[in-house]
Jmol script that loads the backbone (N, CA, C; Angstrom):
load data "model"
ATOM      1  N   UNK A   1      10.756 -61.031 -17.479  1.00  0.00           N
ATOM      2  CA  UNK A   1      10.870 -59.925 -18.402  1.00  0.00           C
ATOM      3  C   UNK A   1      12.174 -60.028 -19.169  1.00  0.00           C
ATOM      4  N   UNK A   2      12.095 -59.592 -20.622  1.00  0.00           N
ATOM      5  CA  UNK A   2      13.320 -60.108 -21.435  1.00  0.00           C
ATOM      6  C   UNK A   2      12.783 -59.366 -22.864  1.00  0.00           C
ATOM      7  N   UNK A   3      14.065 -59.156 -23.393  1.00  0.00           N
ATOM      8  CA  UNK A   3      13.901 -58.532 -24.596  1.00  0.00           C
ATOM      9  C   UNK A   3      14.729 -59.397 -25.920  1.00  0.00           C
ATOM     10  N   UNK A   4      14.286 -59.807 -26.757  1.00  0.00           N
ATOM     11  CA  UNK A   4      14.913 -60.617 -28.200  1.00  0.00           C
ATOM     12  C   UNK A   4      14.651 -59.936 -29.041  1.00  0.00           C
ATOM     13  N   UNK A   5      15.926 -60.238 -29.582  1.00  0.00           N
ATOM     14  CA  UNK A   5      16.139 -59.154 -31.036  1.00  0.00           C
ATOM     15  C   UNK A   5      16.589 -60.442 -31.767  1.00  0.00           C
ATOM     16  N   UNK A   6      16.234 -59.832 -33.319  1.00  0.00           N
ATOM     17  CA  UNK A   6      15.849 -61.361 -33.887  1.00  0.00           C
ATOM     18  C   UNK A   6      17.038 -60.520 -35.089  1.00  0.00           C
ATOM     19  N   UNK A   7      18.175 -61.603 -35.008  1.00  0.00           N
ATOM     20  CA  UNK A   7      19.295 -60.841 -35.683  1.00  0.00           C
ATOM     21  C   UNK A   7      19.480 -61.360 -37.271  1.00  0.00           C
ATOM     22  N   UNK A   8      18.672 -62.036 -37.700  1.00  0.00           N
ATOM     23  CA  UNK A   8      18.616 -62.640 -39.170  1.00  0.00           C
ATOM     24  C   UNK A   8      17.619 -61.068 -39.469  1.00  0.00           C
ATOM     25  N   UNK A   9      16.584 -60.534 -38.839  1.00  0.00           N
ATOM     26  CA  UNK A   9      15.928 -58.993 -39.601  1.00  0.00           C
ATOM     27  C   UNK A   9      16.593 -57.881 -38.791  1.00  0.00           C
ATOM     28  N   UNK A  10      17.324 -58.156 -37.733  1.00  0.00           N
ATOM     29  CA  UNK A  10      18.107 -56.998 -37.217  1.00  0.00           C
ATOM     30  C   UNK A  10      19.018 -55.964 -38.712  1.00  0.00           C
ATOM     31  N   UNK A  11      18.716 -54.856 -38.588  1.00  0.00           N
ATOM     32  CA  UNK A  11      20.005 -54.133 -39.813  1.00  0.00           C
ATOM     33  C   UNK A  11      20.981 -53.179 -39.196  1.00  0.00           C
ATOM     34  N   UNK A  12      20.942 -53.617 -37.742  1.00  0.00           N
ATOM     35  CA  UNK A  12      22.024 -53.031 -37.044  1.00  0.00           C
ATOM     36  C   UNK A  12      22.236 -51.558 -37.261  1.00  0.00           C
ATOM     37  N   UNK A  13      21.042 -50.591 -37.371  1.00  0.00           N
ATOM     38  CA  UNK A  13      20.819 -49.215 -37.627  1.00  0.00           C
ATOM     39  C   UNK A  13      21.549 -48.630 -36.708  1.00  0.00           C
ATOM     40  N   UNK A  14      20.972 -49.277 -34.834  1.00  0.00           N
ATOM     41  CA  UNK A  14      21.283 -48.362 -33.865  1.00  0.00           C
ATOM     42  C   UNK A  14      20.123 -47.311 -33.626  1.00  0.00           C
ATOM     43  N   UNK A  15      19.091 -47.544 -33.809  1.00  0.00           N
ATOM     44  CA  UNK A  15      17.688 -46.753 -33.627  1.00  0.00           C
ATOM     45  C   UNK A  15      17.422 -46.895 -32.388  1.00  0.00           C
ATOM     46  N   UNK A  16      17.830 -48.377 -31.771  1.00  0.00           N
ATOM     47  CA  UNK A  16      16.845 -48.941 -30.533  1.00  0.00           C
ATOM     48  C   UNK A  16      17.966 -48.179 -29.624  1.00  0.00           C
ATOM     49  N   UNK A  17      18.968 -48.308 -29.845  1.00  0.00           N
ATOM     50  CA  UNK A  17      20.620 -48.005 -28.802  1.00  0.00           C
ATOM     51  C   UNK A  17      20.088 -46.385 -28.944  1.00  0.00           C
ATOM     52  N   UNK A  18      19.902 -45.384 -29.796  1.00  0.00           N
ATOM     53  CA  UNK A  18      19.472 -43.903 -29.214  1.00  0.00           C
ATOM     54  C   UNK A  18      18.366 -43.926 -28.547  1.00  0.00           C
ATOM     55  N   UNK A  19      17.362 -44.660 -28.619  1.00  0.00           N
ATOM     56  CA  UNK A  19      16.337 -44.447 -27.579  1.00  0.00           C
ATOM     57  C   UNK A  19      15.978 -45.123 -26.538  1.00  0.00           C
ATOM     58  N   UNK A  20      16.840 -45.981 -25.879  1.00  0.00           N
ATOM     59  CA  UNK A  20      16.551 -46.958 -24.999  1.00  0.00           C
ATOM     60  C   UNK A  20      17.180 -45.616 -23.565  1.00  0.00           C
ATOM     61  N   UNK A  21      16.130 -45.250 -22.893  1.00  0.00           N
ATOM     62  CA  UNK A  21      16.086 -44.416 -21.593  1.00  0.00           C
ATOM     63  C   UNK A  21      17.019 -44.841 -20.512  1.00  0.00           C
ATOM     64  N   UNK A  22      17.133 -46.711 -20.159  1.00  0.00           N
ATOM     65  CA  UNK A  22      18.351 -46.580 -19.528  1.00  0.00           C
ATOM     66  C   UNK A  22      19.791 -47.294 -20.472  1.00  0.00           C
ATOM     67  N   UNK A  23      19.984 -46.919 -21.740  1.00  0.00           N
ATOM     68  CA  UNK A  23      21.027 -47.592 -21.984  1.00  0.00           C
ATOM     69  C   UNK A  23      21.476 -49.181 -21.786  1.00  0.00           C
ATOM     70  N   UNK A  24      20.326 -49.647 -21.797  1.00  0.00           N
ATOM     71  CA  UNK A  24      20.924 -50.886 -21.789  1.00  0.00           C
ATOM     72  C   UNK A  24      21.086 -51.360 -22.876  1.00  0.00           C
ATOM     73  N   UNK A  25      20.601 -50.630 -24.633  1.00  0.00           N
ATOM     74  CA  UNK A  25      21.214 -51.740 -25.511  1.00  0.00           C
ATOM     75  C   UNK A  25      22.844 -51.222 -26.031  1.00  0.00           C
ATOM     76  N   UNK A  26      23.310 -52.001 -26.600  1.00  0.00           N
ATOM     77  CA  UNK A  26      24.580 -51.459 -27.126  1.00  0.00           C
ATOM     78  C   UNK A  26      25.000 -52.085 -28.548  1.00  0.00           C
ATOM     79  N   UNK A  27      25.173 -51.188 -29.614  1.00  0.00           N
ATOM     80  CA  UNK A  27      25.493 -51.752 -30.761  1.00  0.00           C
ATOM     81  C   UNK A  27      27.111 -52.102 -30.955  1.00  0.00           C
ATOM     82  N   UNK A  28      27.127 -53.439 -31.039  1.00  0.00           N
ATOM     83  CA  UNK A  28      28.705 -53.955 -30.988  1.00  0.00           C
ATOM     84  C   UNK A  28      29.160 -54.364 -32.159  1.00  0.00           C
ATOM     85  N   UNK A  29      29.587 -54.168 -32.831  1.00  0.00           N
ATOM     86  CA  UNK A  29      30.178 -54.106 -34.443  1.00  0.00           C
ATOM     87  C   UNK A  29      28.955 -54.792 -35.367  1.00  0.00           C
ATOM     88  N   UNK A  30      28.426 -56.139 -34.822  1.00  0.00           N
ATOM     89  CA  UNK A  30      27.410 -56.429 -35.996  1.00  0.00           C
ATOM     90  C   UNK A  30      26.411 -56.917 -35.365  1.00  0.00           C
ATOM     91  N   UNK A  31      25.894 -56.587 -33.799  1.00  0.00           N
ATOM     92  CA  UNK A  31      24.896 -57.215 -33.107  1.00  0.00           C
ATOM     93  C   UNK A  31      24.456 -56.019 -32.416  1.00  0.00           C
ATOM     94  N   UNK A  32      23.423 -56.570 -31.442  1.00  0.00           N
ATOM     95  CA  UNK A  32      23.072 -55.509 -30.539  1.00  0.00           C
ATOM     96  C   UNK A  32      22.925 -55.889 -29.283  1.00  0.00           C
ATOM     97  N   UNK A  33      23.935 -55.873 -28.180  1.00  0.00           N
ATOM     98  CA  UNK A  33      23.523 -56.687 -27.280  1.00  0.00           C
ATOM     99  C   UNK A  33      23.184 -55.628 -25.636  1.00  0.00           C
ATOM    100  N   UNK A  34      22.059 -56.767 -25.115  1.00  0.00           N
ATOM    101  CA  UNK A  34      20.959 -56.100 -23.910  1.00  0.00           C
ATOM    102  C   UNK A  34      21.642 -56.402 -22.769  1.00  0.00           C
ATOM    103  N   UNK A  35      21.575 -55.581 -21.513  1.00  0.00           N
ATOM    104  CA  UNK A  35      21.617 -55.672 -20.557  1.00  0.00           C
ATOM    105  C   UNK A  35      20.627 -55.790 -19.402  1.00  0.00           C
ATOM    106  N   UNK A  36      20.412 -56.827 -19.405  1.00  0.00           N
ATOM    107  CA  UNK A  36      18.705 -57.074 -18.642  1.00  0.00           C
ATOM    108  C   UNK A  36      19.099 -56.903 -17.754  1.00  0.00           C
ATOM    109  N   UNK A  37      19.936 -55.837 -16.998  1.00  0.00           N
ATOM    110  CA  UNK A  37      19.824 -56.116 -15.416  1.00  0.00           C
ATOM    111  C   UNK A  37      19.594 -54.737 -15.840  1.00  0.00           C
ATOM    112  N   UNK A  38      19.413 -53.658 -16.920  1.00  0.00           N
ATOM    113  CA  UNK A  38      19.605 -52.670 -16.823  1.00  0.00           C
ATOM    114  C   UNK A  38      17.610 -52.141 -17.591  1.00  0.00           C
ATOM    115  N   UNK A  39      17.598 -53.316 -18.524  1.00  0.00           N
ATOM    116  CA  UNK A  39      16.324 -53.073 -19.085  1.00  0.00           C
ATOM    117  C   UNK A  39      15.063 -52.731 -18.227  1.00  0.00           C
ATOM    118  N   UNK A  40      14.122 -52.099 -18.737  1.00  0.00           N
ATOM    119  CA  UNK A  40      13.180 -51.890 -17.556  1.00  0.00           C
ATOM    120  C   UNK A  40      11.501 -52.685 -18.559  1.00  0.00           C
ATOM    121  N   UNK A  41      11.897 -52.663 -19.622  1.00  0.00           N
ATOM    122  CA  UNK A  41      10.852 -53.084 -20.463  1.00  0.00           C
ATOM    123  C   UNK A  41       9.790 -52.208 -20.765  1.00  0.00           C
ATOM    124  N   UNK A  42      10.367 -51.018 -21.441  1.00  0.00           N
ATOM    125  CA  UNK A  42       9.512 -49.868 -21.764  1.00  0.00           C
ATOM    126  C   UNK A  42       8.559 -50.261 -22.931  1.00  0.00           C
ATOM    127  N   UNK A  43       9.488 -51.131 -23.743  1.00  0.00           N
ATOM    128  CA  UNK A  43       9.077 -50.987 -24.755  1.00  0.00           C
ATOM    129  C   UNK A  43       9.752 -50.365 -26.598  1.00  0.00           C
ATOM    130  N   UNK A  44      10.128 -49.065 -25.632  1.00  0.00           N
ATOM    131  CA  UNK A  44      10.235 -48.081 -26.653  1.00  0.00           C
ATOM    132  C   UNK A  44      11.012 -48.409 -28.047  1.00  0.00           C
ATOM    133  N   UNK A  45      12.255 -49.410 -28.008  1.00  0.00           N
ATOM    134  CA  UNK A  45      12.802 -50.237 -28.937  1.00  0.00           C
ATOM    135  C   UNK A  45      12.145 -50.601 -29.425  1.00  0.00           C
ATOM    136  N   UNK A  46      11.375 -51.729 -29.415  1.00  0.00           N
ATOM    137  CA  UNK A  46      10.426 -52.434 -29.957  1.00  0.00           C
ATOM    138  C   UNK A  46       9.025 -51.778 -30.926  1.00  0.00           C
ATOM    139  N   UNK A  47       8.983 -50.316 -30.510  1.00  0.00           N
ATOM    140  CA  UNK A  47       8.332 -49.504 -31.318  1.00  0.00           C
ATOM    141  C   UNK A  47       9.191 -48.557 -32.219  1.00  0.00           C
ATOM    142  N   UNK A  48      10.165 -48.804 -31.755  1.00  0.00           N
ATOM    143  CA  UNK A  48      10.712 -47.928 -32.938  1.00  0.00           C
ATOM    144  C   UNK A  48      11.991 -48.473 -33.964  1.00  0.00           C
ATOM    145  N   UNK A  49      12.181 -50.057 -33.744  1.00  0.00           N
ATOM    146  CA  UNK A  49      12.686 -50.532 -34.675  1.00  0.00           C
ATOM    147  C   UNK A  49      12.106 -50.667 -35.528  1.00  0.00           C
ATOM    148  N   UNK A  50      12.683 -49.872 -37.495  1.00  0.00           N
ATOM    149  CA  UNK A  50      12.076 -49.958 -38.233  1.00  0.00           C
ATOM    150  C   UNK A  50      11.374 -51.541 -39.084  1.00  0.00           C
ATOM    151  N   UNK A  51      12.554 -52.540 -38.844  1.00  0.00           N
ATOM    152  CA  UNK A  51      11.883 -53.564 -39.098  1.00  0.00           C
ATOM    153  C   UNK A  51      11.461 -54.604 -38.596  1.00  0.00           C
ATOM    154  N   UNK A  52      11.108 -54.241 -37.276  1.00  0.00           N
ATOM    155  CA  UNK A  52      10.159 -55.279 -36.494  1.00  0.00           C
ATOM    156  C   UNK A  52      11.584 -56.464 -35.739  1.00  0.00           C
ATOM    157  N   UNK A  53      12.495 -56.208 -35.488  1.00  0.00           N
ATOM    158  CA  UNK A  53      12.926 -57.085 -35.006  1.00  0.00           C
ATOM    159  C   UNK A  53      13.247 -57.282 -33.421  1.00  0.00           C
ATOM    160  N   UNK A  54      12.742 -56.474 -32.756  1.00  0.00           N
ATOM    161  CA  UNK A  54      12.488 -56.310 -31.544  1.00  0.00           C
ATOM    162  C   UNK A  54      12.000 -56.672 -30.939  1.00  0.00           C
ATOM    163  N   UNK A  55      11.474 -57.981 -29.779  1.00  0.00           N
ATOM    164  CA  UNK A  55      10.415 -58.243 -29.608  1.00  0.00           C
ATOM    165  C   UNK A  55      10.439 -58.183 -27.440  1.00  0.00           C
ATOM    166  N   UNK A  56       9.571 -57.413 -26.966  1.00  0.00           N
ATOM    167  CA  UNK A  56       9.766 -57.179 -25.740  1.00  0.00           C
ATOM    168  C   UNK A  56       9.020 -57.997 -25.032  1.00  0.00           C
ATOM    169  N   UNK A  57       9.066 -59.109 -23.767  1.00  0.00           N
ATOM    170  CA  UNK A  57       8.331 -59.564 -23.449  1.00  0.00           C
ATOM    171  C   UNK A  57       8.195 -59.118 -21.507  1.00  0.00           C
ATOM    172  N   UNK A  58       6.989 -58.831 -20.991  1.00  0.00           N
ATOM    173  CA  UNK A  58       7.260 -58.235 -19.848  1.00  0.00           C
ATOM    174  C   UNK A  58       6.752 -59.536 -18.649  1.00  0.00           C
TER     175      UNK A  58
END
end "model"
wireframe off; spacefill off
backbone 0.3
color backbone group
């Protein structure tokens, strides 16, 4: 289980970082970086990044 964010369509909004339930993403000045020990693979990022750059694999 693993989550890629595809940072050439990433726009570094911070959409996925308010709704990720346990906090594992974090927006760091121009990236977004995951904490897979923390991810649970909801999903919910991946549906609510507006431009698809999210991609969750379980």
């Amino acid at each position: 289980m693993s989550i890629n964010i595809n940072r050439y369509k990433c726009g570094y909004c911070g959409a996925c970082v308010g709704v990720c339930p346990k906090g594992a993403l974090e927006l760091v000045e121009t990236w977004v970086e995951v904490d897979e020990n923390m991810c649970i693979t909801c999903g919910i990022c991946d549906r609510i990044c507006p431009v698809g750059a999210i991609e969750v694999m379980k």
